[in-house]
Backbone bond lengths (Angstrom), bond angles and torsions (degrees), N, CA, C in turn:
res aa  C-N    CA-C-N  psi(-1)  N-CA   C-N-CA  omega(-1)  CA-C   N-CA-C  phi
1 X - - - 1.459 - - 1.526 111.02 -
2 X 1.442 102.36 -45.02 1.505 90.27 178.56 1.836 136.94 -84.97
3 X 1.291 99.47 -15.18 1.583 123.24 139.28 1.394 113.27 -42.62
4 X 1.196 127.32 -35.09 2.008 125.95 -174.81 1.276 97.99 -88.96
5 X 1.481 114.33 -37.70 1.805 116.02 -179.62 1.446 101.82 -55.33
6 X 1.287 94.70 -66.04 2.053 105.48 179.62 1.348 113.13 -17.98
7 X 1.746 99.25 -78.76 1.284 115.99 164.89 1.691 131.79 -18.63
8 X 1.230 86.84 -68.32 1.695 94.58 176.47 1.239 128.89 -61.49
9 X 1.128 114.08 -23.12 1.791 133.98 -166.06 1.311 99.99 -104.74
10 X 0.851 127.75 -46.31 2.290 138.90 -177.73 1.409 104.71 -72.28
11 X 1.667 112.84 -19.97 1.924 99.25 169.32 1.059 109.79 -90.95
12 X 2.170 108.50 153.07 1.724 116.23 -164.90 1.455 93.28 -73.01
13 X 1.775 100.70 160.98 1.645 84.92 161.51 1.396 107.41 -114.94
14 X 1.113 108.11 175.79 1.476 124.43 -154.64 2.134 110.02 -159.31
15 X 1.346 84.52 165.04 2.046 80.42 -164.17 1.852 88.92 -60.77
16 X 1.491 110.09 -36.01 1.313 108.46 -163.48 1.589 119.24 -54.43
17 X 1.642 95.45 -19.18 1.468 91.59 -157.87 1.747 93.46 -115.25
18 X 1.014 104.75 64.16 1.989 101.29 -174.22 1.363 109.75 -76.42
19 X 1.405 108.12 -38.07 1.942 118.42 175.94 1.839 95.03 -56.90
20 X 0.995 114.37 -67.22 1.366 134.02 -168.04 1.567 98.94 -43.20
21 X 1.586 118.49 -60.19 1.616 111.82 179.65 1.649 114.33 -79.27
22 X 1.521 130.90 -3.33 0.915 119.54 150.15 1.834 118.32 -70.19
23 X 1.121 108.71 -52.74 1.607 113.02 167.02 1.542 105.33 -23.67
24 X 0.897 115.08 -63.77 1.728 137.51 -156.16 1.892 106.68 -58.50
25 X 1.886 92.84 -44.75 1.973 88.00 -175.09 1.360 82.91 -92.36
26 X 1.745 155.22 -4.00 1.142 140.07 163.91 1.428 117.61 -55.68
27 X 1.572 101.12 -43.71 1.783 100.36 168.17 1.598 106.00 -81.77
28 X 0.905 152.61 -34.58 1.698 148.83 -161.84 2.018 82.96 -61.83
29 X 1.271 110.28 -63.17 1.391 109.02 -169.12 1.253 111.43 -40.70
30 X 1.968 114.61 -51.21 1.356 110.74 -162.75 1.688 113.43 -90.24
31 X 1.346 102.07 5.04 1.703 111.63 174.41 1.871 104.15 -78.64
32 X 1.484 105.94 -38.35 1.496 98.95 -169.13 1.314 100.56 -90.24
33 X 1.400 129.86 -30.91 1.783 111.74 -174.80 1.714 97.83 -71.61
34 X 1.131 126.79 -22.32 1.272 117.48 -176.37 2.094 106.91 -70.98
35 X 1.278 97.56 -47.94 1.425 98.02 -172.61 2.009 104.65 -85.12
36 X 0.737 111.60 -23.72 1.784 107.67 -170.97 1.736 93.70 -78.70
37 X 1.226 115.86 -40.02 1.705 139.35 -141.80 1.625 85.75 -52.78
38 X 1.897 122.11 -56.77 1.658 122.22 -163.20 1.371 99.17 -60.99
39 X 1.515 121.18 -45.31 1.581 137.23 178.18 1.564 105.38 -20.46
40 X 1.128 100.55 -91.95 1.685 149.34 178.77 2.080 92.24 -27.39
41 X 1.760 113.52 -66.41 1.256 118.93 -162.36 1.770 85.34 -76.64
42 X 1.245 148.34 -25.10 1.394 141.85 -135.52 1.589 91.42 -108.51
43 X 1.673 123.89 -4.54 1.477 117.51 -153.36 1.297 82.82 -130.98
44 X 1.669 127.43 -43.75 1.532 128.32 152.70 1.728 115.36 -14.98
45 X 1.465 119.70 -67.21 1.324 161.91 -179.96 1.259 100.29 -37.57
46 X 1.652 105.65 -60.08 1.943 109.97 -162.74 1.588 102.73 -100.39
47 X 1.383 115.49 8.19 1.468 115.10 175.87 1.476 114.17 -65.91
48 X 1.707 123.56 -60.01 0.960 129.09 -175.07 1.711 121.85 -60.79
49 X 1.595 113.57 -17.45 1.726 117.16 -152.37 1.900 102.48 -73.39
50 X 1.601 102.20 -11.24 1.770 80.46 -177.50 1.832 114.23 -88.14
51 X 1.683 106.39 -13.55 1.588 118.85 -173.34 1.555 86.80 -57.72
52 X 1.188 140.34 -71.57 1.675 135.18 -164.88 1.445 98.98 -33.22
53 X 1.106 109.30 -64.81 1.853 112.27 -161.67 1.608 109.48 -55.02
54 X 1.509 113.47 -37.96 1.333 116.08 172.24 1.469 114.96 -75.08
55 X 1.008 130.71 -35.11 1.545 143.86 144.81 1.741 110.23 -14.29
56 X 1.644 108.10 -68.60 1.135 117.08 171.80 1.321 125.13 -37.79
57 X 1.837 126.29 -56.76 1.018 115.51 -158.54 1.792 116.88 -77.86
58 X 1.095 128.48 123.62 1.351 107.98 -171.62 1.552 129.84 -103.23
59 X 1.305 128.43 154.62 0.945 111.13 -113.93 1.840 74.75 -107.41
60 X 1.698 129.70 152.37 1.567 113.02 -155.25 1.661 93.28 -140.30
61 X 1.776 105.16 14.23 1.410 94.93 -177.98 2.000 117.89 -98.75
62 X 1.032 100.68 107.10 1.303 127.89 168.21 1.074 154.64 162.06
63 X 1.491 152.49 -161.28 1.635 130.70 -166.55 1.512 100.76 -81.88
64 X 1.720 107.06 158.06 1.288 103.72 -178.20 1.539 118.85 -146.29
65 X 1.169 128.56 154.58 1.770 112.95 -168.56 1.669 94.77 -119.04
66 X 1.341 125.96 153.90 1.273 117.14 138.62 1.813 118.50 -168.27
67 X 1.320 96.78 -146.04 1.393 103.34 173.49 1.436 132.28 -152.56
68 X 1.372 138.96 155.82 1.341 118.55 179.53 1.946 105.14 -144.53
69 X 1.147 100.56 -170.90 1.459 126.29 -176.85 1.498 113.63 -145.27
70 X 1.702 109.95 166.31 1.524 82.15 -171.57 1.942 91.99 166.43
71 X 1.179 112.66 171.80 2.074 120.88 165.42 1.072 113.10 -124.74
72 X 1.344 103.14 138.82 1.870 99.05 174.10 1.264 86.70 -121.51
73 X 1.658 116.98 150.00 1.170 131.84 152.19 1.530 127.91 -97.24
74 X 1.265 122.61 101.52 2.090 102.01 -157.13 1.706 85.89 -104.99
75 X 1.206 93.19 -160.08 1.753 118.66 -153.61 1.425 98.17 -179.36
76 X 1.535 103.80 120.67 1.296 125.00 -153.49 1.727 93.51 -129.09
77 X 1.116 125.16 78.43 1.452 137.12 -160.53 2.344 93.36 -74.91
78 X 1.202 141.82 104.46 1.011 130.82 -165.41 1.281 99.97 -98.27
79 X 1.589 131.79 175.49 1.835 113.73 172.38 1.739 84.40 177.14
80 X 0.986 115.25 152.49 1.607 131.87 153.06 1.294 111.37 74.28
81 X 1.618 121.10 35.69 1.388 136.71 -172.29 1.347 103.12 -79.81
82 X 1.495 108.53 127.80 1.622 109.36 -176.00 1.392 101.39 -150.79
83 X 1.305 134.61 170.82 1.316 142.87 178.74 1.332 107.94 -155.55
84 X 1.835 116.21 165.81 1.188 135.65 167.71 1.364 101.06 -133.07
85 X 1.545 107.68 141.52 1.303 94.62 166.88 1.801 94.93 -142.41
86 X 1.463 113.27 144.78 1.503 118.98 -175.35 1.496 98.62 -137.41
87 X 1.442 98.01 136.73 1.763 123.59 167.82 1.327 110.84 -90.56
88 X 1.815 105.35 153.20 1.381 101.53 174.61 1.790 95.85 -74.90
89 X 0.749 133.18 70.43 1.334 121.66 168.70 1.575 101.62 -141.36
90 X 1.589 113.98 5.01 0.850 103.08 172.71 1.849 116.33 97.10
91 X 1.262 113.43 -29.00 1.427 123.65 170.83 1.431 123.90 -68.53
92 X 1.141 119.93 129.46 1.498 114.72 174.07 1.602 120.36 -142.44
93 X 1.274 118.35 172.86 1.510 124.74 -158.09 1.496 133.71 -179.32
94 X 1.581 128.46 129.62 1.710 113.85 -155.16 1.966 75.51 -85.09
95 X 1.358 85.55 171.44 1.400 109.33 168.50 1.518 108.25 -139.41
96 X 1.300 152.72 -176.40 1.194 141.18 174.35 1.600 105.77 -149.51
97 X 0.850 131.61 127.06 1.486 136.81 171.11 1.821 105.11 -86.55
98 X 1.199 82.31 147.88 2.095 108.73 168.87 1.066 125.71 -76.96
99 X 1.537 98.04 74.83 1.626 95.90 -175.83 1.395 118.79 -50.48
100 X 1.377 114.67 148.86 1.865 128.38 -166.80 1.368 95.61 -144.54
101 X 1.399 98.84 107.64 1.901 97.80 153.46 1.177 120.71 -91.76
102 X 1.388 113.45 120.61 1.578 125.79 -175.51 1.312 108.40 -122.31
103 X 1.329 94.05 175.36 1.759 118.34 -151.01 1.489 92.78 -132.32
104 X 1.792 95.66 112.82 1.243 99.18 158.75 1.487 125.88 -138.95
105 X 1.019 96.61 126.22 1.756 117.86 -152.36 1.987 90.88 -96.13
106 X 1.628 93.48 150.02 1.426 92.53 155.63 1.309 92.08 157.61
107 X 1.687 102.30 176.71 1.278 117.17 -171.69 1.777 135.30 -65.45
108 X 1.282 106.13 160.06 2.116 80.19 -165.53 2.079 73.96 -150.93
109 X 1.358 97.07 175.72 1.614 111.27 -166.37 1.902 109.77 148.79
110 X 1.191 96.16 106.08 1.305 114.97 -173.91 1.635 100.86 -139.55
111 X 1.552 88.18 -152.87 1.865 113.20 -167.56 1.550 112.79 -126.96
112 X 1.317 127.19 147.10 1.183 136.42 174.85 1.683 116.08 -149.54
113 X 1.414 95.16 140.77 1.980 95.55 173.06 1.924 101.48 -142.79
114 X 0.982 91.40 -173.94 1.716 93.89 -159.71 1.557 101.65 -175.61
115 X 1.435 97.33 177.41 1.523 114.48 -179.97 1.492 124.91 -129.62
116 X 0.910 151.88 95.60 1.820 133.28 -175.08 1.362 108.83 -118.29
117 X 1.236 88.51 154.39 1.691 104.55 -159.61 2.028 88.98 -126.32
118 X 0.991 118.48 120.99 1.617 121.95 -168.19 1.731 87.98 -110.66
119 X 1.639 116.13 141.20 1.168 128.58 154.57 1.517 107.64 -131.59
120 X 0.847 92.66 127.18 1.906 106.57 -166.35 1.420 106.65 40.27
121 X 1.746 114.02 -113.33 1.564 106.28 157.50 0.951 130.15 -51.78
122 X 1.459 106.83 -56.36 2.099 117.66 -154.04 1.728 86.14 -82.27
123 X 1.697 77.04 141.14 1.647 102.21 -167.08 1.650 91.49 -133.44
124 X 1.923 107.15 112.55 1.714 97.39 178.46 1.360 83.81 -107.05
125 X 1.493 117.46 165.10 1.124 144.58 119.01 1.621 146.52 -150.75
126 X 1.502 128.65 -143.60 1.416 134.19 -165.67 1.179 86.37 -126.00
127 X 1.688 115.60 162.89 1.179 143.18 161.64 1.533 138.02 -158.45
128 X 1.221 138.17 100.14 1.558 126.91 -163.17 1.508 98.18 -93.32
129 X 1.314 122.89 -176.37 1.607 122.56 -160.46 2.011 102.02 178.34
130 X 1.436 101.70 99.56 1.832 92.10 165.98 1.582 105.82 -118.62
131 X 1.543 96.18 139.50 1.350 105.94 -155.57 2.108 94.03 -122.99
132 X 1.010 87.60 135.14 2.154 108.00 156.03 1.642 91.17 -77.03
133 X 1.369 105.92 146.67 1.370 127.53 156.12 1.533 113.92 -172.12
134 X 1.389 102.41 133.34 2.073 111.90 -166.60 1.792 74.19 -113.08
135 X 1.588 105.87 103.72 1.345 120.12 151.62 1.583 107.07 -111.55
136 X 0.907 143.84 134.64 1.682 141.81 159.68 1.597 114.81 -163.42
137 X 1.685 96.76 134.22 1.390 111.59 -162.26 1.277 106.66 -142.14
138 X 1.173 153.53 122.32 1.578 156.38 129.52 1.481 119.86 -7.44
139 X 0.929 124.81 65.42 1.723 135.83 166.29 1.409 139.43 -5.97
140 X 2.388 91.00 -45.95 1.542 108.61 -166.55 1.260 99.45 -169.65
141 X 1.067 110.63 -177.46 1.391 118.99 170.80 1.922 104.36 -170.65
142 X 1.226 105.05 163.52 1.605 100.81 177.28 1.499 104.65 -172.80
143 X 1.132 114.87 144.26 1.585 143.67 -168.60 0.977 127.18 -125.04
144 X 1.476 125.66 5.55 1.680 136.06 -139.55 1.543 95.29 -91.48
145 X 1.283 127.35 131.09 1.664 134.77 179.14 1.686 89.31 -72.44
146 X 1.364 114.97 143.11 1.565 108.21 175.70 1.731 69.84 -129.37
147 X 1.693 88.28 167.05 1.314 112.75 -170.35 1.339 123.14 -37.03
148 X 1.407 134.72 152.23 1.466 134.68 176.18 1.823 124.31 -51.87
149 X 1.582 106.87 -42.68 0.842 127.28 167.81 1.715 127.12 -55.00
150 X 1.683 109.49 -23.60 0.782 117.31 -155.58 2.008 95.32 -116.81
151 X 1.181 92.05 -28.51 1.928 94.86 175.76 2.072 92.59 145.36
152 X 1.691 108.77 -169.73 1.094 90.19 172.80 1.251 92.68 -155.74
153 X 1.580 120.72 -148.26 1.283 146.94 -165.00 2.736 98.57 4.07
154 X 1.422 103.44 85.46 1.900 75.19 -156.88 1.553 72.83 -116.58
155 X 0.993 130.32 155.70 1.335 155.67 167.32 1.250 105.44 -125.47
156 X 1.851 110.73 149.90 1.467 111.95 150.98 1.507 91.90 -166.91
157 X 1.424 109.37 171.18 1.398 119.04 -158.18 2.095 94.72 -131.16
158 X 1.238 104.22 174.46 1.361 111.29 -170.07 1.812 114.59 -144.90
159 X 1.112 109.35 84.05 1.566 100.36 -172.77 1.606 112.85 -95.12
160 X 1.603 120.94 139.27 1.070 111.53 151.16 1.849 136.70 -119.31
161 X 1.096 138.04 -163.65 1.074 119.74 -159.32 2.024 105.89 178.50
162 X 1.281 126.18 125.45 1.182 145.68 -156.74 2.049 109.93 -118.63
163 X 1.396 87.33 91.00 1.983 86.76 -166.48 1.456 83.95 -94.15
164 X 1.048 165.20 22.45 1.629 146.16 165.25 1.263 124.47 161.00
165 X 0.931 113.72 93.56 1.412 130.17 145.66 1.970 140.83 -40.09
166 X 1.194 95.54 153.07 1.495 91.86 -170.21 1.836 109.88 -152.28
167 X 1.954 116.87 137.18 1.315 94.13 -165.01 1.460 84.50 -136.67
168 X 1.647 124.14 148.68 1.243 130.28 173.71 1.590 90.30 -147.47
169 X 2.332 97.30 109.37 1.074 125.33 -175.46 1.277 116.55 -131.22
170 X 1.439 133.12 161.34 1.217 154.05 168.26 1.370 106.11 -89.38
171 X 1.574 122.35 134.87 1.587 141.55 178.49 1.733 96.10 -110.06
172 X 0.962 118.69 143.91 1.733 156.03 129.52 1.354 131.05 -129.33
173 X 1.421 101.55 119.51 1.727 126.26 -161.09 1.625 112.00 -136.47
174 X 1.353 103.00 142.99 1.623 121.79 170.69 1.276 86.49 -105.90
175 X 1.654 95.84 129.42 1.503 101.44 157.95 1.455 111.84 -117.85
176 X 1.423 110.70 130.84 1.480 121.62 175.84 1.368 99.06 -134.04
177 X 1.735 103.48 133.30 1.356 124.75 162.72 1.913 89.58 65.59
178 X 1.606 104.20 -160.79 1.505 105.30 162.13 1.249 134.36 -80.27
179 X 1.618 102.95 24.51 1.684 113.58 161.57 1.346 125.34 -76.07
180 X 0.917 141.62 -156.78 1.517 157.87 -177.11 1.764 110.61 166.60
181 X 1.279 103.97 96.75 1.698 103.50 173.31 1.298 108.69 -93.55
182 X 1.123 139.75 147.17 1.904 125.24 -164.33 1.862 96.96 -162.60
183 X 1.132 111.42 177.66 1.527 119.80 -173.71 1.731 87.06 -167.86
184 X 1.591 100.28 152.31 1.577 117.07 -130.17 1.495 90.50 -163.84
185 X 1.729 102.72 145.77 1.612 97.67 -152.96 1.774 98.98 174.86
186 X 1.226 115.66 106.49 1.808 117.83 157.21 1.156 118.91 160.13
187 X 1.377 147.69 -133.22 1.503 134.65 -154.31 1.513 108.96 -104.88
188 X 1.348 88.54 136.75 1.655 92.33 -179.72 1.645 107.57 -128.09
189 X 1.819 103.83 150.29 1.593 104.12 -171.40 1.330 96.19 -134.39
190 X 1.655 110.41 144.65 1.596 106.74 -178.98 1.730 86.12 -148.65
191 X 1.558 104.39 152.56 1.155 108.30 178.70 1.650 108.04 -140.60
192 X 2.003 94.36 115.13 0.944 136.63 -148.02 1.553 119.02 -92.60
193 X 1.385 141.97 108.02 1.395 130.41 -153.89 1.723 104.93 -113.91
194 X 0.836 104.27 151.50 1.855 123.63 -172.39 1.505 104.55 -117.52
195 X 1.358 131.94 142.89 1.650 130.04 -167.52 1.840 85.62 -170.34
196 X 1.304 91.58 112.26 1.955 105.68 160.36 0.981 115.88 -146.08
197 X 1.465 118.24 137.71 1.376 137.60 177.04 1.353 118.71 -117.98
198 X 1.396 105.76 172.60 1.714 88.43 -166.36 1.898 88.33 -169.76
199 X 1.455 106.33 126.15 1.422 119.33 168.33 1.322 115.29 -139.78
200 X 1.613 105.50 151.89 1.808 107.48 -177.88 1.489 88.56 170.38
201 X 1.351 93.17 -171.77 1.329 111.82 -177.68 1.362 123.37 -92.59
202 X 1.447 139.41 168.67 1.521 144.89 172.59 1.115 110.36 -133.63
203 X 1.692 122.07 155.33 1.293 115.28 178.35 2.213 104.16 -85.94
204 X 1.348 95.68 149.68 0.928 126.84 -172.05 1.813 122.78 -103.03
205 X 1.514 87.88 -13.28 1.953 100.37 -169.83 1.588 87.14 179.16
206 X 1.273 78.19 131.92 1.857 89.17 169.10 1.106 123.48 -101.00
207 X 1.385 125.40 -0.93 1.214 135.08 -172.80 1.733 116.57 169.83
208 X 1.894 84.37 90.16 1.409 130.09 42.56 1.700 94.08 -95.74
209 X 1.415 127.49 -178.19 1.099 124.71 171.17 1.870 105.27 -93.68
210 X 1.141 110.98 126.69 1.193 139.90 -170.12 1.472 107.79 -118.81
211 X 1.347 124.88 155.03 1.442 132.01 -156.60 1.379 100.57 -142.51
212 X 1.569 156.52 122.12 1.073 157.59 163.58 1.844 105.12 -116.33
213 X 1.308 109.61 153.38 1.516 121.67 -179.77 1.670 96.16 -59.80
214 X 1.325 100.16 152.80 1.496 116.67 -149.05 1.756 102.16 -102.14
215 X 1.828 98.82 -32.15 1.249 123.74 -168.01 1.563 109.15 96.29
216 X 1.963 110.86 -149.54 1.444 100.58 152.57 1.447 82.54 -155.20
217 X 1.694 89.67 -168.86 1.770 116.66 -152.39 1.385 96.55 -148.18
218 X 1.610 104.04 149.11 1.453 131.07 -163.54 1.205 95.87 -113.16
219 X 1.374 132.36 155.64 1.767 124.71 140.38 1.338 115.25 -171.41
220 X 1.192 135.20 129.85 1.620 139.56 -168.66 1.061 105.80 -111.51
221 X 1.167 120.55 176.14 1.387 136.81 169.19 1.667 112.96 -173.44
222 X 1.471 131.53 151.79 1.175 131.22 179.42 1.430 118.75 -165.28
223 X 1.331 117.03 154.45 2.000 123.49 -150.15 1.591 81.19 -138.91
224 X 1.255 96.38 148.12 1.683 113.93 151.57 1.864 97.05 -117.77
225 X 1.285 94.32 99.03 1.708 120.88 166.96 1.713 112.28 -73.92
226 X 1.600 102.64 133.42 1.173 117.65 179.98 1.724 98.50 -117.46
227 X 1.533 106.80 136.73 1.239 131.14 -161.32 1.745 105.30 -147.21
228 X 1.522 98.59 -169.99 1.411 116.48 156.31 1.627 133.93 -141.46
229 X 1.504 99.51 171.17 1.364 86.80 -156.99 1.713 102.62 -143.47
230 X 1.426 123.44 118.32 1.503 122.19 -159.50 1.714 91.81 -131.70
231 X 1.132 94.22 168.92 2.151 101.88 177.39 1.278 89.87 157.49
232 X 1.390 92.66 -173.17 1.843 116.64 166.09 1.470 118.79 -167.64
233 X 1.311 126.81 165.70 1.621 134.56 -177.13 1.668 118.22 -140.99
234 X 0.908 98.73 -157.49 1.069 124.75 -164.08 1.903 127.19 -148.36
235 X 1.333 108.90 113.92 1.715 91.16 -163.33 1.442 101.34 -133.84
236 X 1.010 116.61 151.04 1.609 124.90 -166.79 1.435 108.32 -114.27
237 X 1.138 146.23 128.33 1.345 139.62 151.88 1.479 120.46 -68.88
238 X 1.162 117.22 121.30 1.543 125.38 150.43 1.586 146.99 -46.71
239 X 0.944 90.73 -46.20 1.481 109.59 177.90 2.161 93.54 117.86
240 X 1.229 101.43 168.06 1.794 109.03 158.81 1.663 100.76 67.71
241 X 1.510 118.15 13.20 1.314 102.12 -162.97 1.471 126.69 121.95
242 X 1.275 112.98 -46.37 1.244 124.07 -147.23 1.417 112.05 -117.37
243 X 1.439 123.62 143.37 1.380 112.71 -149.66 2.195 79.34 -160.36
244 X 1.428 96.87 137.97 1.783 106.66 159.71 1.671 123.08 -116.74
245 X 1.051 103.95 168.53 1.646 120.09 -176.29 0.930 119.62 -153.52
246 X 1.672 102.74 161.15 1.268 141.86 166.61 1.146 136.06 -97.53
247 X 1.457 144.06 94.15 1.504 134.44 -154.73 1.224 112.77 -138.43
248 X 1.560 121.80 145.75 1.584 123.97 173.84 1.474 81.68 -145.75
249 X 1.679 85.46 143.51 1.300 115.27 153.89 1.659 138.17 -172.98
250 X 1.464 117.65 147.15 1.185 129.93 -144.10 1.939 86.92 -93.00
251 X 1.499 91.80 130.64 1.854 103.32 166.52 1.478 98.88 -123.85
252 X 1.643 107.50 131.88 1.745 108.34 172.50 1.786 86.77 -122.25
253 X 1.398 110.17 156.97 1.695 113.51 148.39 1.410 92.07 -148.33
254 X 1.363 104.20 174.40 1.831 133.29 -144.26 2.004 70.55 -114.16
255 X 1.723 84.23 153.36 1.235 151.61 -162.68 1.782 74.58 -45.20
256 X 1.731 126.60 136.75 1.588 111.78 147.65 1.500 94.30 -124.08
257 X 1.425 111.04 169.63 1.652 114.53 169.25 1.610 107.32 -109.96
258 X 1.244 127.06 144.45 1.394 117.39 -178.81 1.395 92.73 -122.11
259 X 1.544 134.14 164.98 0.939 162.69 -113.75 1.590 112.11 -175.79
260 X 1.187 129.32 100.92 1.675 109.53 166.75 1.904 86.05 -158.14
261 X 1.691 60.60 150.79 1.793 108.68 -178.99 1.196 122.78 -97.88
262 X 1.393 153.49 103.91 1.332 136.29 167.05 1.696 107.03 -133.75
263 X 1.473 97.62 147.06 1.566 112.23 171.99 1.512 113.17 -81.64
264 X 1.469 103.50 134.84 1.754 104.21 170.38 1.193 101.78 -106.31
265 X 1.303 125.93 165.87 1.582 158.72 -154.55 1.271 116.46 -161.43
266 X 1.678 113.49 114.57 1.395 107.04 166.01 1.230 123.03 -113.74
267 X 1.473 123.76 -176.76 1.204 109.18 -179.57 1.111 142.03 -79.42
268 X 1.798 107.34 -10.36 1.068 118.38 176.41 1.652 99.32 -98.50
269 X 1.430 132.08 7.40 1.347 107.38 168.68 1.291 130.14 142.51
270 X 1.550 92.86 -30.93 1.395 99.31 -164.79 1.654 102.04 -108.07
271 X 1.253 102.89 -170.22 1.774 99.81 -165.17 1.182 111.53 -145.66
272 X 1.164 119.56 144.79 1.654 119.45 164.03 1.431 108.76 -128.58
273 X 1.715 90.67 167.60 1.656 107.68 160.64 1.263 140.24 -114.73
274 X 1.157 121.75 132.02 1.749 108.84 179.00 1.287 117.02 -145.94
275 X 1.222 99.53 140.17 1.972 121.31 -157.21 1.693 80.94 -114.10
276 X 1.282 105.12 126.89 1.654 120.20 148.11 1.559 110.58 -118.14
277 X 1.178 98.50 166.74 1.472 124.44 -167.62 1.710 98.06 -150.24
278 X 1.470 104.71 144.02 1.468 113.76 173.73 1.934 105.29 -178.15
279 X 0.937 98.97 147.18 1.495 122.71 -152.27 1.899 92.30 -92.68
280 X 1.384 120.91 133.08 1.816 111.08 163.97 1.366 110.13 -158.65
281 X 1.445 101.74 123.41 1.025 118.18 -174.23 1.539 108.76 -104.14
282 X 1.828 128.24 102.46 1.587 106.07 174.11 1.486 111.25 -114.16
283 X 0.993 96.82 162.79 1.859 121.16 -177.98 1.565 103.59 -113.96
284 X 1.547 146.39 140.18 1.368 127.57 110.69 1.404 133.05 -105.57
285 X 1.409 97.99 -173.95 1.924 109.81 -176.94 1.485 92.44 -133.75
286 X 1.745 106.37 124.53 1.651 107.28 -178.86 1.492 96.28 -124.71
287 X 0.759 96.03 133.21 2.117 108.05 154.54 1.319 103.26 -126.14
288 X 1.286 92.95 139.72 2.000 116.62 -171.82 1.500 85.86 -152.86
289 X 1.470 84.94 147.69 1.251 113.40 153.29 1.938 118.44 -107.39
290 X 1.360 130.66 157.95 1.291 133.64 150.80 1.513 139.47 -157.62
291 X 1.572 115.45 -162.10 1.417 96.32 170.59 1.593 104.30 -152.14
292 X 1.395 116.44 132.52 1.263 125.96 168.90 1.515 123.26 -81.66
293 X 1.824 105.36 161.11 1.158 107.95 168.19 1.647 128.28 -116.04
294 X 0.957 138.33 37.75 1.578 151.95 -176.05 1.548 107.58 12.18
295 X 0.980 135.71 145.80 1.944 121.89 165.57 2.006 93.99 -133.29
């Protein structure tokens, strides 16, 4: 066959041979659709293969609702625990409590929504977040005999405790494929409760000095503490909207002093007062998991 092509194409043309030079661009035609033709279907083929890959990346810019679950571990750093305590008799005296930094760990699970704005990869945005959390830990404790005059053997203890938290942060994210890797970062508020009690004895007679039950005493106190709050995650898209995660993040706030007042009562009558003071500094560490809703 390809000897007849030869043939046909390698003779001169001439007026004589007009059939013959039509023959000739009849094969030129059917030489190139045969050889261009795999070209042509093979470039058809590799046209469509980059739409999938762009397909892949998804796209993470807009408002979003959701929710999560999760543990915090806090650290309740205590320091500068002091007391007064005064009888109606007129006697008075510091006492000092044992400061204890304790650890109170526990469960947390709230709500969060946000905004992202995606440019190619890098995906910034905002996010606010109010969270439940049962942290509660014992602060102090103290046993210290204060003077005779003043009562004796008095103990009281100091607990505090962290019901909810709150975080308003900034997002930066690579997005690859239906991932989102991001790092997370800005003000955090938790509101922080103080609880001391305090029982012992009072003097009753000064002479001789005599000791009667003291009763006990209540007193609270509580701050909404401003701090900060840094971490990062990891978020997956679903498809339909819907996308889950992975998140940690670190909350510190600065040093507060609390203040409480409570009246004692005894049984025989008489009364005292006592003002504590104690210093708390908390930190936590949360890992949550959750899941958003995109619109």
């Amino acid at each position: 066959m390809l000897l007849w092509f030869y043939f046909m194409i390698g003779r001169p043309l001439g007026a004589a041979n007009k059939g013959v030079s039509e023959m000739r661009l009849f094969a030129l035609g059917l030489l190139s659709t045969i050889a261009l033709g795999p070209v042509a279907v093979h470039a058809a083929d590799l046209a469509p293969v980059r739409a999938p890959l762009q397909a892949q990346l998804r796209n993470w810019t807009g408002f979003y609702i959701g929710g999560n679950v999760g543990y915090a571990w806090g650290a309740y750093d205590a320091s500068n625990a002091t007391g007064t305590i005064v009888n109606s008799n007129g006697g008075a005296g510091i006492y000092g409590f044992n400061g204890v930094s304790g650890k109170g760990n526990g469960v947390t699970a709230g709500i969060q929504a946000g905004y992202n704005w995606q440019i190619e990869q890098a995906v910034l945005g905002i996010e606010a977040d109010w969270q439940y959390l049962n942290s509660k830990v014992s602060t102090g404790n103290s046993a210290i005999a204060v003077p005779v005059f003043i009562g004796g053997n008095f103990s009281g203890s100091t607990f505090v405790s962290t019901d909810w938290y709150a975080t308003f942060r900034g997002r930066v994210g690579y997005a690859f494929g239906p991932a989102l890797l991001y790092a997370t970062g800005g003000i955090a508020l938790a509101e922080t409760k103080l609880n001391a009690n305090a029982t012992g004895s009072i003097v009753t007679n000064l002479v001789p000095p005599i000791l009667g039950p003291l009763g006990s005493m209540n007193a609270s106190d509580n701050a909404v503490l401003i701090g900060y709050a840094v971490g990062g995650g990891v978020e997956y898209a679903l498809g339909a909207g819907w996308s889950v995660k992975g998140e940690y993040l670190h909350m510190g706030f600065g040093t507060k002093g609390y203040n409480l007042t409570g009246s004692l009562q005894s049984p025989a009558g008489l009364t005292g007062v006592i003002a504590t003071h104690v210093d708390i500094k908390p930190s936590f560490d949360i890992a949550r998991v959750g899941v958003n809703y995109r619109f």
